[in-house]
Residue, then its C-alpha position, 0 to 999 in steps of 0.5 A: x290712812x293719815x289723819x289730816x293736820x287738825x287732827x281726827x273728825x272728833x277732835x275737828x269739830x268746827x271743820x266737819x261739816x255737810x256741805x253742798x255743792x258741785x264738783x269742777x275740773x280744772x284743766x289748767x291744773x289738772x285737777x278737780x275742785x269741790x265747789x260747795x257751800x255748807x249746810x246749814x239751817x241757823x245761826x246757832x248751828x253756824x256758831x256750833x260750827x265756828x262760822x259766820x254769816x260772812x263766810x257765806x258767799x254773797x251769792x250763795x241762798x244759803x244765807x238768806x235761808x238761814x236769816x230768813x229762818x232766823x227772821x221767823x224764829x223771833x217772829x215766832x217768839x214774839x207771838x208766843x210772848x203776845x200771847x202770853x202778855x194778852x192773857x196776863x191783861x186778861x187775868x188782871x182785867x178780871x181781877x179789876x172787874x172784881x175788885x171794881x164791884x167789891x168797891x161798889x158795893x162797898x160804897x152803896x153799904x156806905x152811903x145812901x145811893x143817891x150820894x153813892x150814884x153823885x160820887x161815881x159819876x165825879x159830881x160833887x156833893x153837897x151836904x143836905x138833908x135827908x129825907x126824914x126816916x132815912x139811915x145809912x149802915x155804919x162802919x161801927x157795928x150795928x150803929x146807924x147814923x143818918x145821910x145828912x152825917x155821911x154827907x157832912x162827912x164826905x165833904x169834911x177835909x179829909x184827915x191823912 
């Protein structure tokens, strides 16, 4: 048997294909046609092939078989990458939290909780006195210094 003009079925990689179909005979010419369609499942296999959505008959569901497969490949991909974003939100949530509650706490060591308490809610903050007796952590080793320091300092123009 002869090959066919474009070669053996190796080397026609973008003519073999499945196809589906019905066989016709033609009366006035004497002969039977092979009306068919290919056999396909995606977009990626139609470039595989050679071929393009416009090659499919209008009428034929192949076509929108393969754009409803296609439509439902990326609706899968963009949940995967949902998914995949709601769990990085969920990391730097938690990462947050933390990071909110070592900086309470380091406001309470800093500042008598009164003060701490004003800061947090946006008040502003007067400078007073405190109460007698009262003492603040420093940021200095095991030195003290008094609220009525702390405040004077918190209202103090900020150096850069």
């Amino acid at each position: 048997m002869e090959n066919p003009p474009w070669g053996n079925c190796c080397e026609c990689f973008y003519f073999c294909f499945k196809s589906r179909g019905q066989m016709v005979w033609m009366e006035s010419l004497g002969c039977m046609v092979y009306l068919c369609s290919p056999k396909l499942r995606s977009l990626e296999e139609m470039q595989e092939r050679g071929l393009h959505i416009a090659d499919i008959a209008q009428h034929d569901t192949t076509r929108d078989l393969i754009l409803l497969n296609q439509q439902r490949l990326a609706e899968i991909e963009l949940s995967n990458q949902l998914e995949r974003k709601k769990e990085e939100l969920r990391i730097l949530s938690r990462n947050l939290e933390v990071e909110k509650k070592k900086t309470e706490t380091l406001l309470y060591a800093m500042l008598p909780r009164h003060v701490a308490n004003q800061l947090k809610e946006g008040k502003k903050v007067e400078a007073g006195t405190a109460p007698p007796g009262s003492r603040v952590p420093s940021n200095r080793g095991s030195q003290n210094f008094t609220s009525e320091m702390a405040t004077l300092w918190l209202s103090s123009p900020k150096q850069q």
